[in-house]
C-alpha positions in Angstrom: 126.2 84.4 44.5 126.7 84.3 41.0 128.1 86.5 38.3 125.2 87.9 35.3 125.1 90.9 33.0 122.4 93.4 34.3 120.8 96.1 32.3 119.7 98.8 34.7 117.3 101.9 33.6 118.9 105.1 33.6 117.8 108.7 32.5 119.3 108.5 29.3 118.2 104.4 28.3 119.9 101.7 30.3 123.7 100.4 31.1 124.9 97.3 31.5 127.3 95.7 33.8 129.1 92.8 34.8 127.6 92.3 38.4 127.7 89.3 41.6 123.8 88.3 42.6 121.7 85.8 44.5 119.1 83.1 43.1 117.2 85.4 45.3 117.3 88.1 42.7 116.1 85.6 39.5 112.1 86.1 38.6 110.0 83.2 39.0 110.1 80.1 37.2 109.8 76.2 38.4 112.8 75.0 37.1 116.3 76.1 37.8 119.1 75.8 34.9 122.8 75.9 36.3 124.2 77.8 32.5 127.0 76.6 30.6 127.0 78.6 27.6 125.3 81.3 25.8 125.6 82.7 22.6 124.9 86.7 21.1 122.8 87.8 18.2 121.4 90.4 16.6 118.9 91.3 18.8 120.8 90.7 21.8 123.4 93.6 20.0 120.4 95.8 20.0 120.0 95.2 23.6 123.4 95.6 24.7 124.3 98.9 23.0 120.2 100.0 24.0 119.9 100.7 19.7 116.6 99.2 20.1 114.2 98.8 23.3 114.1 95.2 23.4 114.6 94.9 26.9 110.5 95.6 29.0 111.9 94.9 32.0 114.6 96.9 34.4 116.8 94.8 35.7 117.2 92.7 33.1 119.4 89.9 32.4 120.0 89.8 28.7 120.9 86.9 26.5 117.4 85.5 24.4 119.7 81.8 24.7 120.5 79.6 26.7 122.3 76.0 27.1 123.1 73.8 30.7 121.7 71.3 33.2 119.0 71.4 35.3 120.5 71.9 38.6 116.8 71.8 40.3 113.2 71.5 39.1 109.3 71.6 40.5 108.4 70.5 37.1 108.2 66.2 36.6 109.1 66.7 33.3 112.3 67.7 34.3 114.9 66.2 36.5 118.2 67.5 38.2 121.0 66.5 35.3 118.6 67.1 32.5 120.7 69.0 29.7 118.7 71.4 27.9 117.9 74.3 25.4 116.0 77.4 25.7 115.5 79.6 22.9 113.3 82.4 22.9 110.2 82.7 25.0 110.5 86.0 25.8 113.9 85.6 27.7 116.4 88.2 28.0 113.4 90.6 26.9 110.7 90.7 29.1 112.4 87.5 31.7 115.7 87.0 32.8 118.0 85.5 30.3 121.4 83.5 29.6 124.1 85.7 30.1 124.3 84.7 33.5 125.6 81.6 35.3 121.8 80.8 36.4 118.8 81.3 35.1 115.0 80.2 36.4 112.7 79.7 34.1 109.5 78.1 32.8 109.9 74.3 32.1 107.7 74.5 29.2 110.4 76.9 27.4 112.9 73.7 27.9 113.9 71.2 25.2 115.9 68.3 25.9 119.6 68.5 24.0 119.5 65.4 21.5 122.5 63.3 22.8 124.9 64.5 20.3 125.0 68.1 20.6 126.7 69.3 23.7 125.4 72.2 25.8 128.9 74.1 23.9 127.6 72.6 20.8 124.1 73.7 21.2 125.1 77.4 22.1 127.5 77.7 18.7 124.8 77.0 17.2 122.0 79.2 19.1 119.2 80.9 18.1 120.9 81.6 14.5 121.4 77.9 13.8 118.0 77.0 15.2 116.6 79.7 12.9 118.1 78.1 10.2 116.9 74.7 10.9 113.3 75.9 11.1 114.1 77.5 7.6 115.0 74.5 5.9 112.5 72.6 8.0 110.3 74.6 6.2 111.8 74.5 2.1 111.7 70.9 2.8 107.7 70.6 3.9 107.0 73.0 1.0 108.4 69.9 -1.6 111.7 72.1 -2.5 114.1 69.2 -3.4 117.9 69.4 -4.4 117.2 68.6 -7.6 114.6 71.4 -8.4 117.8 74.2 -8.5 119.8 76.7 -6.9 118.7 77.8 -3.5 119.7 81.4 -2.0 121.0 82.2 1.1 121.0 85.7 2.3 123.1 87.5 4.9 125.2 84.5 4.2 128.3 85.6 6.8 125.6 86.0 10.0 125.1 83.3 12.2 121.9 82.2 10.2 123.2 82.5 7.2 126.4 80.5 8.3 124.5 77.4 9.3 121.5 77.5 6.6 124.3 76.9 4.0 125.6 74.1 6.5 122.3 72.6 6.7 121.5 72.6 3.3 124.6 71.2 1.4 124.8 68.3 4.0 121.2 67.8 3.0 122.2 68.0 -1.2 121.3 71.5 -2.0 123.0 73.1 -4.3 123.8 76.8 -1.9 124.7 79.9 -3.2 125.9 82.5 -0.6 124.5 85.9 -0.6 127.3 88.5 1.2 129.1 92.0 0.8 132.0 89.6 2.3 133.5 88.3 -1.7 136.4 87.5 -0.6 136.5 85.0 1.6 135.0 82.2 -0.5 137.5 79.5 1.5 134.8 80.3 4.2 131.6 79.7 2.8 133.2 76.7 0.3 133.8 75.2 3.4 130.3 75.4 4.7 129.3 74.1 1.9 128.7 76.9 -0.6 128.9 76.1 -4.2 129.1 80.0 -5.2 128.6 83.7 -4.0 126.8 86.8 -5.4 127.6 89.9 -4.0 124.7 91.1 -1.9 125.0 94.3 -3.5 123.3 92.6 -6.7 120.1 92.3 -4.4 120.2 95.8 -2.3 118.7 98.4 -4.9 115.1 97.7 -6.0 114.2 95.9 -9.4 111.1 94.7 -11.2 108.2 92.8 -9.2 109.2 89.9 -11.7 112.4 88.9 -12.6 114.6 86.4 -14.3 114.1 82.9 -12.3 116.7 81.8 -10.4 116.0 80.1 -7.3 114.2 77.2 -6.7 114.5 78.4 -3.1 115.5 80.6 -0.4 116.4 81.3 3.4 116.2 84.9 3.9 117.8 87.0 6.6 117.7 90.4 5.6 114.6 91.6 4.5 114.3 95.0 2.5 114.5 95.0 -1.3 117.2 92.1 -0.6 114.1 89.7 -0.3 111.9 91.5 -2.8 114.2 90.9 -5.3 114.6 87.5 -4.1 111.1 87.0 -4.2 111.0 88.3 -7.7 113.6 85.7 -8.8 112.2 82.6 -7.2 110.8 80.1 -9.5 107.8 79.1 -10.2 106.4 77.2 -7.2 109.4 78.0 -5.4 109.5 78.7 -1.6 111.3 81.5 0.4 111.6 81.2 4.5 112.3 85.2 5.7 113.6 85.4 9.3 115.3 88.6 9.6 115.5 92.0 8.7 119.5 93.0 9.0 118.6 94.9 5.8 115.2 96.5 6.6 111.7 95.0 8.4 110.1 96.9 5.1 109.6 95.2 2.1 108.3 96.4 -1.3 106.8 94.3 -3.8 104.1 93.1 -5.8 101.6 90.4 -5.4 102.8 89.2 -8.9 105.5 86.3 -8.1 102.6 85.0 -5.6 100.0 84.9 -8.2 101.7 84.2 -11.8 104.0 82.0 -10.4 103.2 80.3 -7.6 105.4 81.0 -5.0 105.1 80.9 -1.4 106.7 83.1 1.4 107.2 81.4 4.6 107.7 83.7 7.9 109.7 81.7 10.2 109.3 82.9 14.3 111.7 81.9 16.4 110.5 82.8 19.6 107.5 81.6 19.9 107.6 78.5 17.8 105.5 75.4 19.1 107.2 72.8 20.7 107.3 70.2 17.8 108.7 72.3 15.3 111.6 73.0 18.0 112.2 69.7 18.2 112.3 69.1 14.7 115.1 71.6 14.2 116.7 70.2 17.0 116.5 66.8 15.7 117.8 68.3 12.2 120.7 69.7 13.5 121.6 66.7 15.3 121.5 64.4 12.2 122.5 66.7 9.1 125.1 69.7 10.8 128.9 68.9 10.6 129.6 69.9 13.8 133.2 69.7 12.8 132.1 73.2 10.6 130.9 75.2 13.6 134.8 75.7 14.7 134.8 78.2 11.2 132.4 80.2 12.6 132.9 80.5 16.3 134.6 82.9 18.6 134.4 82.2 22.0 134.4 84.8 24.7 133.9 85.2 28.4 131.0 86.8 30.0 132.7 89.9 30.2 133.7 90.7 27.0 129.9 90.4 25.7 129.6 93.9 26.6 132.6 95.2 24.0 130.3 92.9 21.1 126.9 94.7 20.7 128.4 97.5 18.0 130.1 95.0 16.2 127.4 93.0 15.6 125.2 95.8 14.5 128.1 97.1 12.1 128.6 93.4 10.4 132.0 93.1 11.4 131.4 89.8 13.1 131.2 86.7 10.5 129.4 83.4 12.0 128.7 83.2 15.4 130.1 84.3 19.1 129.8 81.7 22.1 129.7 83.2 25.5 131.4 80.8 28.3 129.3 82.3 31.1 132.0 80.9 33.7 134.9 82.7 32.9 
């Protein structure tokens, strides 16, 4: 018996609750993950506090990550004492997920942990930090270089935002922070920040083309925060989007794409092919000061993910929250 977080159906949505279970009671899958860690983010607030339907399946296990050792496997490619990552896939949606001391899943969701993130390290950084690495994976491939300017980060407090500025000042960008959160420059100086802008400056809609300004950006937000930003990127410039904490909608013209050249990169998460996981794995490994993830963890116990889900969705939580599913 183990303890796990189960969303039940009810009349009026779902609840969730801290409850003991049996391997017996995990779906199918040919490898078995004994959990260390997990991690919460935005869509696994909308799943706790039921604000969204993300969870198809009654009971449900939520948590869409994942980090521990394989404790038993029917898959070659992976072996008992194998530390891994699971990130997306469906997990904590439509198949059990990581807010659980167990979980049995499908060995081609797995990625081996480089040797020097941790299974703790790994979870602080989660699917936000991941995210972020497929971002910059991603200005990086387009040709965006530190020397071609000023690159924006959006929703620059979240856990995305958090580590994209990480990412990209060990890498030699030049970061400045989008965030309604002015005041705490110590913060995102010590990511690696060179300067903020309120977020406000981006929230009301502007012209289709305005004064250039980035030479690049990671977007978390959506809404008219990216149509502006899309209006202000330069010419040739790149933007990765891969949120919508501000609105899935966004309202603009074709003109930046047209007159000046700029490209809008989509980054998924949760289905991403298996080499670009890697690679943002591999990113991670090399370029994040892992010494800067203590600024932007809290660490909780499994039962206290259930008092986190309206915070989240309210913005009251700044980086990222770790879940030690054993205590």
């Amino acid at each position: 018996m183990f303890n796990a977080l189960i969303a039940r159906q009810t009349e009026g949505g779902h609840s969730i609750a801290l409850e003991n279970i049996s391997l017996d009671d995990l779906p199918a899958g040919d490898v078995l993950v004994k959990i260390d860690y997990s991690t919460l983010n935005y869509k696994d607030a909308l799943a706790l506090t039921g604000s969204a339907p993300i969870i198809r399946n009654y009971p449900m296990v939520p948590g869409i990550d994942l980090a521990g050792i394989v404790e038993s496997s029917a898959d070659d490619r992976w072996q008992p004492g194998a530390r891994v990552v699971l990130n997306g896939w469906g997990i904590g949606e439509g198949h059990s997920g990581g807010l659980a001391q167990y979980a049995r899943v499908s060995g081609d969701w797995l990625v081996q942990l480089p040797n020097r993130i941790s299974t703790r390290d790994a979870m602080c950084i989660g699917t936000a930090g991941y995210t972020a690495a497929l971002c910059v994976d991603a200005l990086v491939k387009h040709g965006v270089s530190p020397d071609d300017g000023d690159i924006l980060v959006t929703g620059a407090s979240g856990g995305v935002g958090s580590l994209a500025i990480a990412l990209l000042s060990a890498a030699g960008y030049r970061v400045i922070a989008s965030t309604g959160k002015t005041g705490e420059m110590g913060y995102f100086q010590a990511l690696g920040a060179t300067d903020l802008i309120d977020r406000q400056t981006l929230a009301d809609a502007g012209k289709p083309m305005q004064k250039e300004r980035w030479a690049g950006v990671v977007d978390a937000v959506g809404g008219n925060t990216l149509a502006n930003a899309c209006a202000q990127t330069r010419y040739g410039g790149a933007i990765a989007a891969c949120g919508l904490a501000e609105s899935p909608s966004l309202k603009t013209t074709v003109m930046p794409f047209i007159l000046r050249g700029v490209t809008l990169y989509g980054i998924d998460s949760v289905m991403a092919p298996h080499p670009a996981r890697e690679s943002a794995w591999e990113r991670l490994a090399r370029d994040l000061d892992k010494s800067k993830l203590d600024s932007v963890i809290q660490e909780i116990g499994l039962a206290s993910a259930l008092d986190q889900g309206s915070d989240i969705l309210a913005g009251k939580v700044r980086g990222r929250i770790l879940v030690d599913v054993n205590r």
